[in-house]
TORTORFI-234303 format. One line per field, with one value per residue (C-alpha): x, y, z; chain. Coordinates in steps of 0.001 Angstrom, whole numbers, plus 500000, padded with zeros to 6 digits. Layout:
BEGIN
px [X ...]
py [Y ...]
pz [Z ...]
unit [A ...]
***
This chain:
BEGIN
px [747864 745649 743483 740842 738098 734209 730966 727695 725959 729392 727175 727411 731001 733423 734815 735416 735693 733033 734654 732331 734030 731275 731837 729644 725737 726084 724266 720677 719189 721303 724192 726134 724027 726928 725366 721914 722064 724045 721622 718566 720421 720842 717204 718215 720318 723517 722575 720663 724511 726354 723950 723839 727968 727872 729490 728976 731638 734499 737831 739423 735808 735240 732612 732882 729703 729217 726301 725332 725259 722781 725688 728528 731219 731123 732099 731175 733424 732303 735215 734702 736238 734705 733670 733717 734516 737701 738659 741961 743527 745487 742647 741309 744940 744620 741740 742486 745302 743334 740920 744152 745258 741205 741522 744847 743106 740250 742291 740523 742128 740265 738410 735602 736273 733150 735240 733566 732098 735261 736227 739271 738559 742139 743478 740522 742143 745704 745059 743523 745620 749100 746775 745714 749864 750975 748326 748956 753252 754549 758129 758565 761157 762974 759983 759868 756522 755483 757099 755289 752114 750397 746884 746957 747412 748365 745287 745725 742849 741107 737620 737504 733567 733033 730502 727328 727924 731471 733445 736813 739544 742753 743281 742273 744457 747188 746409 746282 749419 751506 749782 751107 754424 755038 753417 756065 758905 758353 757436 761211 762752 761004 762369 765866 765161 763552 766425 768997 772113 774106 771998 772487 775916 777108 778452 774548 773211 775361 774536 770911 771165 773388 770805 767602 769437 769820 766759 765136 767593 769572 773119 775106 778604 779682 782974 785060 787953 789598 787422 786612 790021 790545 787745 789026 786009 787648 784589 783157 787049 786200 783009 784193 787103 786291 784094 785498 783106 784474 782301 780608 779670 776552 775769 772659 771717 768674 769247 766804 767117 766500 769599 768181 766464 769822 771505 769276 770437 769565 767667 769825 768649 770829 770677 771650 772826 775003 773958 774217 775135 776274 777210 781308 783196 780207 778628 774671 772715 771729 768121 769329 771029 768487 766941 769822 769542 767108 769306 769552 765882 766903 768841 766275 764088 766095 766578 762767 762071 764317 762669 759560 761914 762985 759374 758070 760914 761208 762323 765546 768365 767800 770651 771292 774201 774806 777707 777188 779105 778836 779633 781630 783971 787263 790808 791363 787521 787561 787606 785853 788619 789652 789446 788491 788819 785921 785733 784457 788149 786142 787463 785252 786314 784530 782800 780484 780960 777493 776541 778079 775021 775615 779784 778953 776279 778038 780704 777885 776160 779464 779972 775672 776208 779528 777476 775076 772039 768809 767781 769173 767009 768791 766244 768410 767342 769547 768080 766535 765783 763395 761027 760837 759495 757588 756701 756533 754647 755492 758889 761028 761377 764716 765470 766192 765401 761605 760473 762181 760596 757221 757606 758792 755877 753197 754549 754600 751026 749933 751614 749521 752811 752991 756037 756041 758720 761166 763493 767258 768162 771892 770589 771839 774966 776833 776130 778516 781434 784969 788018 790029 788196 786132 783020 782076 779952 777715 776583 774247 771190 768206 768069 769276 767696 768090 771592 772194 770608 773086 776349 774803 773602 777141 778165 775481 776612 773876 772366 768343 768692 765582 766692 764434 764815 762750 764053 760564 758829 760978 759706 756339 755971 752706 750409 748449 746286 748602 751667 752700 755165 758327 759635 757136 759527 758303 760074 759548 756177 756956 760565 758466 755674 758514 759621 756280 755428 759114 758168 754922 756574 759358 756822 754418 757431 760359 762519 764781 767065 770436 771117 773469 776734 777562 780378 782894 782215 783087 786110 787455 786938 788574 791419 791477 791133 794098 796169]
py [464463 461061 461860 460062 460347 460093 460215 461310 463570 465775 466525 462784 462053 462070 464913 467730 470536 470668 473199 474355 476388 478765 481022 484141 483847 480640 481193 480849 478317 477366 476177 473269 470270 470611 473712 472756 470290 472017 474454 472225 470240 473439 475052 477627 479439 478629 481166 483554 483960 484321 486827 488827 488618 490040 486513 487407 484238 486882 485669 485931 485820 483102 482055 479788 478323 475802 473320 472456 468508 468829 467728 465185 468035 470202 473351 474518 476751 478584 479676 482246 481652 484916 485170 481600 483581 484729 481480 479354 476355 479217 480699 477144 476836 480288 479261 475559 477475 479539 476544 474652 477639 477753 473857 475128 478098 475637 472855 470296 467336 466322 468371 467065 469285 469514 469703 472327 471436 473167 472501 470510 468221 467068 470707 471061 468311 468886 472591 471732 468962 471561 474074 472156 471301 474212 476606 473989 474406 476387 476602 476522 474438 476640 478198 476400 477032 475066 472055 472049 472822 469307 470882 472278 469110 469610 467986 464647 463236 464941 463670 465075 464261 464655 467068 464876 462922 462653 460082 458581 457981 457260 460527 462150 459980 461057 464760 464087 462395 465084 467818 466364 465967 469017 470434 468231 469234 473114 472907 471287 474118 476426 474722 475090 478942 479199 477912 480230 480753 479026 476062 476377 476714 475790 472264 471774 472456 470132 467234 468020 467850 464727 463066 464368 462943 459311 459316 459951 457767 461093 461113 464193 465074 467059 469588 471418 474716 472433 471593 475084 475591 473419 474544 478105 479373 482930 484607 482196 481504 485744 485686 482894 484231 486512 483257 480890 478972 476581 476440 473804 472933 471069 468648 466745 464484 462521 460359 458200 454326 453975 454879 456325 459011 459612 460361 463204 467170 467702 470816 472329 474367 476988 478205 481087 480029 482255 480746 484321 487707 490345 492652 492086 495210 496962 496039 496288 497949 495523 496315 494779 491883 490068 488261 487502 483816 483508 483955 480753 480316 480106 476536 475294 475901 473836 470903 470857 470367 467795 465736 466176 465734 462228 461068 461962 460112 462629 460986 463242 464133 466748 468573 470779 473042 475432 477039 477579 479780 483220 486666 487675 490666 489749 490570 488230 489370 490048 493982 497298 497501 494070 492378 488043 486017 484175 480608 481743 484092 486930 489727 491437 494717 494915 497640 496357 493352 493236 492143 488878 486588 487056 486126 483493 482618 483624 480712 477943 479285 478703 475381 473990 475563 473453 470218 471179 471520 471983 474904 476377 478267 480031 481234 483442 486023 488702 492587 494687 496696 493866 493975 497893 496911 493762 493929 490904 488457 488631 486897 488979 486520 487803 485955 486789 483215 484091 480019 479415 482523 481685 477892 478986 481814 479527 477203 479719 480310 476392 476150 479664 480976 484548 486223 489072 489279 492218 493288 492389 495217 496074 499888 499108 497675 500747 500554 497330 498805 498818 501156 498478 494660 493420 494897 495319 493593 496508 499686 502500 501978 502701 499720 497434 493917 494439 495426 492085 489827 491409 490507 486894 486487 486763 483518 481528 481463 480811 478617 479001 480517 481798 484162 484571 487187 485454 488207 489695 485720 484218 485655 486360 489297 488284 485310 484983 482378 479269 481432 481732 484366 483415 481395 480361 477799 479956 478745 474655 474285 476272 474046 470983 472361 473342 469793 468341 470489 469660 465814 466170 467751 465327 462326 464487 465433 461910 463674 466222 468904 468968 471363 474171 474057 476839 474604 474865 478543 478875 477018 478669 482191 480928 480133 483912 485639 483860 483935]
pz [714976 714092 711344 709875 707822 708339 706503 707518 710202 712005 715050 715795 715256 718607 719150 721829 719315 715935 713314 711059 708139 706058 703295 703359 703203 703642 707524 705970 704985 702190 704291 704784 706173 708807 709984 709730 712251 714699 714570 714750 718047 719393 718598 715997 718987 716769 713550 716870 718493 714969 713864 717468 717268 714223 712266 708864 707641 706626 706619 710062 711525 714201 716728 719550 721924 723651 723155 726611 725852 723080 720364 721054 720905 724023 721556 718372 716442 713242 710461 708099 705047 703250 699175 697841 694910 695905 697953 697590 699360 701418 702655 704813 705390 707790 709087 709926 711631 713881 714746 716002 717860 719435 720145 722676 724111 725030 725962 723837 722059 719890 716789 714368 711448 708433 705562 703300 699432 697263 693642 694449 697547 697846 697685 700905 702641 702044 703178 706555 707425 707321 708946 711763 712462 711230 713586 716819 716292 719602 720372 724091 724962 727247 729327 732599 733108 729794 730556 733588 732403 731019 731030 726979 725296 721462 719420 719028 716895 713832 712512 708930 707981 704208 702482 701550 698952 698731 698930 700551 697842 697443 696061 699623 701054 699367 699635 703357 703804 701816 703571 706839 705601 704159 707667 709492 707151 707712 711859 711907 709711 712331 715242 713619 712781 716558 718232 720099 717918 720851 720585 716533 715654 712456 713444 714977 711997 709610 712143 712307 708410 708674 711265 708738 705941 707735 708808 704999 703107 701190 701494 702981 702827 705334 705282 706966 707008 704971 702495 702075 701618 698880 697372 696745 698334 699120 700180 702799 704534 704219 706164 708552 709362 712736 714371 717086 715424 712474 708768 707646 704003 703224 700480 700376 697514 696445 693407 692041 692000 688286 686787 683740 686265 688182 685296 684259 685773 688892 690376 692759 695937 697752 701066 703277 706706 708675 712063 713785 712139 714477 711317 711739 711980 710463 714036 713605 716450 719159 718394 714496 716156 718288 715722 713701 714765 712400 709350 708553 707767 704313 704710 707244 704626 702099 704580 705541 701254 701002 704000 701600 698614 699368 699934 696984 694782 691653 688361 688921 691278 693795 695487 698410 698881 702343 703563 707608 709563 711814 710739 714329 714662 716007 715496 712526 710860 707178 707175 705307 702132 701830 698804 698618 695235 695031 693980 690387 690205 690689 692808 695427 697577 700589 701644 704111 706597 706683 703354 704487 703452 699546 700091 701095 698536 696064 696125 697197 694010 692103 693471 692969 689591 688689 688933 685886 687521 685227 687492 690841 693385 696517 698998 701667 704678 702519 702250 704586 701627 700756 703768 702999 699773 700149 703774 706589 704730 700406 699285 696621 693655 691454 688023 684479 682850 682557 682725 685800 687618 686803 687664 690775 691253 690479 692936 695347 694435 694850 697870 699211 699536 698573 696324 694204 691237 691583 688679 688320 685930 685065 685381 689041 688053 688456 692141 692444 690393 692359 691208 692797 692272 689523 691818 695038 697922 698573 696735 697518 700172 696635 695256 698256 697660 693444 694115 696467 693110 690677 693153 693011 689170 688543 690232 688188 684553 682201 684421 684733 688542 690877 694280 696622 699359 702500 705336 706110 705763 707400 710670 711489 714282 715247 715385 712014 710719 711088 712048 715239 716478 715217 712141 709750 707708 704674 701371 702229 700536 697461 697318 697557 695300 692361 692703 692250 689145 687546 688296 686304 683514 683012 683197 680479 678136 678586 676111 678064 676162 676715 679957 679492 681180 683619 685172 681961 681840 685038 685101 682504 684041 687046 684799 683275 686000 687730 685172]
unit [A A A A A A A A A A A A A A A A A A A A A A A A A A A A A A A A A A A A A A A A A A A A A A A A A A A A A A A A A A A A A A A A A A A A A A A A A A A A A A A A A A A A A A A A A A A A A A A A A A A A A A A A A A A A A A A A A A A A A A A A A A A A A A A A A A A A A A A A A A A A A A A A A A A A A A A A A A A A A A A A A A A A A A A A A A A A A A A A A A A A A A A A A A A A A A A A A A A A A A A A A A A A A A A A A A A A A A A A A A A A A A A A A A A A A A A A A A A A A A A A A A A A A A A A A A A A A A A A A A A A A A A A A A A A A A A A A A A A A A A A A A A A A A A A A A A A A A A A A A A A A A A A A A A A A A A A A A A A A A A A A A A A A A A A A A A A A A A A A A A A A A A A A A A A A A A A A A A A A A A A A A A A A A A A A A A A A A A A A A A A A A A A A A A A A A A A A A A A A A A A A A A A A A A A A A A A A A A A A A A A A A A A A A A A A A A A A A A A A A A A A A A A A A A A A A A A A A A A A A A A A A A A A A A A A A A A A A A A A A A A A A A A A A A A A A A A A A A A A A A A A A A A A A A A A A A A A A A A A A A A A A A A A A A A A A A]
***
């Protein structure tokens, strides 16, 4: 989308579609000077069809009517955007969603959007520029009748007029162009989560992060078996080992130019990308195993952030790590009652072939942790347990380093991403305890997603670490706000958002404490364990 911004009366500006978003009571008199004049073009029948429809300006609420010439837009489409007391960035962000979504229904392609008079104009802007791409995203590239079908244009051009008296800045400028990058950044993980797991094997996905990282100037170092191999990583070869399809490790780096800054730890972000999980020998149910394409969404995630990542130029490194591969039953598959050494020297007895995601993890975890990171966050599709608790639409955030979790929770909340912190308590330990490994891959079914953060806190060391459990997010089962059916790239703006608060921090406070190091630890346990 072209956006640009504007000044003055927003019944005059080009446009085929006039948005109008209104917080409740705000239909009287005392509205937005927006309103007023769309009402006075159109002879008070504007407020006469929101009040017959019932429009009371609650969130969700819309109203569309057409003005019959009498305004330069052809429609006019109201927003409720509820309490002002209760409002947040998130909140626009829906409904700049479903005004992008209205814009298709009606064909139009281009929108006139009244921004509306918040406490934070940049936070307004940012909000309704990854609404409007967010909301217009549709993934259709295999529908015949789509490609044919030229008549619903995607909106192209987006007149944001200013509340009276306000100004253009820089600082709107720079609110819009992050909110359109971080919109771009999480449409492309969705693409990559939409996609069928034939089109997304595990070799597609290291060259769409190879081609990402070209095209953003990060470097990536792509491996193979082999490197795998070498790298002792037991528990992926494990996972990997029943798929026609070969692994791929994933290393993505941005390091600043001033070497000062790419000297300092890096953060480190993990994740989860078994490119299609039919359950191995612990076959799921094909009803289970439709949608396992989509458990990836954790990596796409972390390759969408770092697209953001290397714009913004932190005064630190930032690393990705991702093992790819598919969990396939075959003749050769790891089995119920095997045991894999981990990378760490750990020993894990397996008792289900479908806890594959945290295997797998659990060596990528070992491996981000070796390199001294500040802070590591893996964000993984990993527990059904976790959409039991949390539902479609909350992420499970699991840590036991209390500053971490809430750096990572309230940028969650800036990015209107929603997570709720669940415990990681050793009174589940017990449900991880072999008789014939140091512990096991699964326990009981209470417990499920807690159960799934104790197998992987033990492959971090004392490293500050944050888990988050995306598998309801990741996947939206019906259109909401700016979701569409399908992925939702959920995890991207809270990556990008953590990044943004740690950059602040390090440019208030210089002086940076010595990071522990996990890596020496876990070297020498390696070292114990074999001997």
């Amino acid at each position: 989308m072209n956006f640009s911004f504007v000044s003055g009366d927003a019944t005059r500006v080009n446009g085929d579609l006039l948005v109008i978003p209104l917080f409740e009571g705000e239909l009287g008199d005392g509205g937005p000077a927006s309103l007023a004049a769309a009402d006075s073009a159109l002879e008070g029948r504007l407020r006469g069809a929101a009040t017959q429809e019932g429009f009371k300006a609650k969130t969700d609420q819309s109203l569309v009517m057409h003005t019959l010439g009498r305004v330069t837009a052809e429609r006019v489409l109201l927003l409720g955007l509820g309490n002002r007391a209760r409002f947040t960035p998130e909140v626009l962000r829906l409904a700049a969603g479903r005004a992008a979504k209205t814009a298709q229904r009606l064909k139009v392609s281009s929108l006139t959007v009244a921004l509306p008079t918040t406490d934070a104009a940049p936070d307004a802007v940012r909000a309704i520029a990854e609404g409007l791409e967010l909301g217009a995203y549709r993934f259709d590239k295999y529908k015949s009748a789509a490609r044919e079908d030229k008549s619903a244009p995607r909106p192209a051009k987006v007149a944001l007029v200013l509340p009276e008296g306000a100004e253009k800045s820089r600082e709107l400028d720079d609110a819009l162009a992050l909110g359109r990058r971080v919109a771009e950044a999480t449409n492309w993980a969705r693409d990559l989560v939409n996609e069928p797991p034939n089109a997304v094997t595990p070799t597609v996905l290291a060259e769409a992060a190879r081609a990402s990282a070209k095209q953003h100037g990060l470097k990536v170092t792509i491996g193979g078996q082999r490197e795998i191999e070498k790298l002792k990583m037991g528990m992926f070869l494990g996972v990997t080992a029943g798929s026609t399809e070969e692994p791929r490790l994933i290393h993505v780096e941005y390091t600043p130019k001033n070497a000062r800054d790419a000297k300092r730890p890096p953060l480190a972000l993990v994740g989860k990308a078994i490119t299609f999980d039919s359950g191995g020998l612990s076959l799921k149910p094909t009803e289970g195993m439709v949608d396992m394409k989509t458990d990836m969404a954790g990596s796409a995630a972390v390759l969408g952030a770092m697209r953001v990542i290397a714009a913004l130029k932190p005064p630190f490194p930032v690393h990705a790590f991702i093992g790819a591969c598919e969990n396939m039953p075959a003749g050769n598959a790891y089995k119920p009652g095997d045991i894999l050494t981990s990378r760490l020297g750990k020993t894990v007895e397996i008792t289900n072939t479908d806890a594959e995601g945290r295997l797998v993890l659990g060596d990528i975890l070992t491996w981000a942790c070796e390199h001294e990171p500040s802070a590591v966050i893996d964000l993984a599709t990993l527990t059904g347990a976790c959409i039991v608790a949390l539902g479609n639409y909350i992420v499970g955030a699991f840590g036991e380093h209390d500053g971490a979790v809430n750096e990572v929770l309230q940028s969650a909340r800036n990015a209107g991403e929603e997570m709720w912190r669940m415990p990681v308590s050793d009174l589940q330990k017990d449900a991880l305890r072999s008789e014939v490994a140091d512990m096991k891959n699964s326990g009981e079914r209470w417990g499920g997603s807690i159960n799934a953060a104790l197998f992987l806190k033990e492959f971090v060391g004392d490293t500050p670490w944050v888990h988050l459990d995306i598998a309801g997010p990741s996947n939206s089962p019906k259109e909401r706000g700016y979701l569409s059916k399908g992925a939702t790239g959920v995890g991207v703006r809270t990556l990008v958002e953590w990044v943004r608060l740690r950059t602040k921090a390090q440019e208030s406070e210089p002086a940076v404490a010595a990071p522990a190091k996990p890596a020496r630890a876990a070297k020498g346990a390696r070292k114990a364990a074999r001997g």
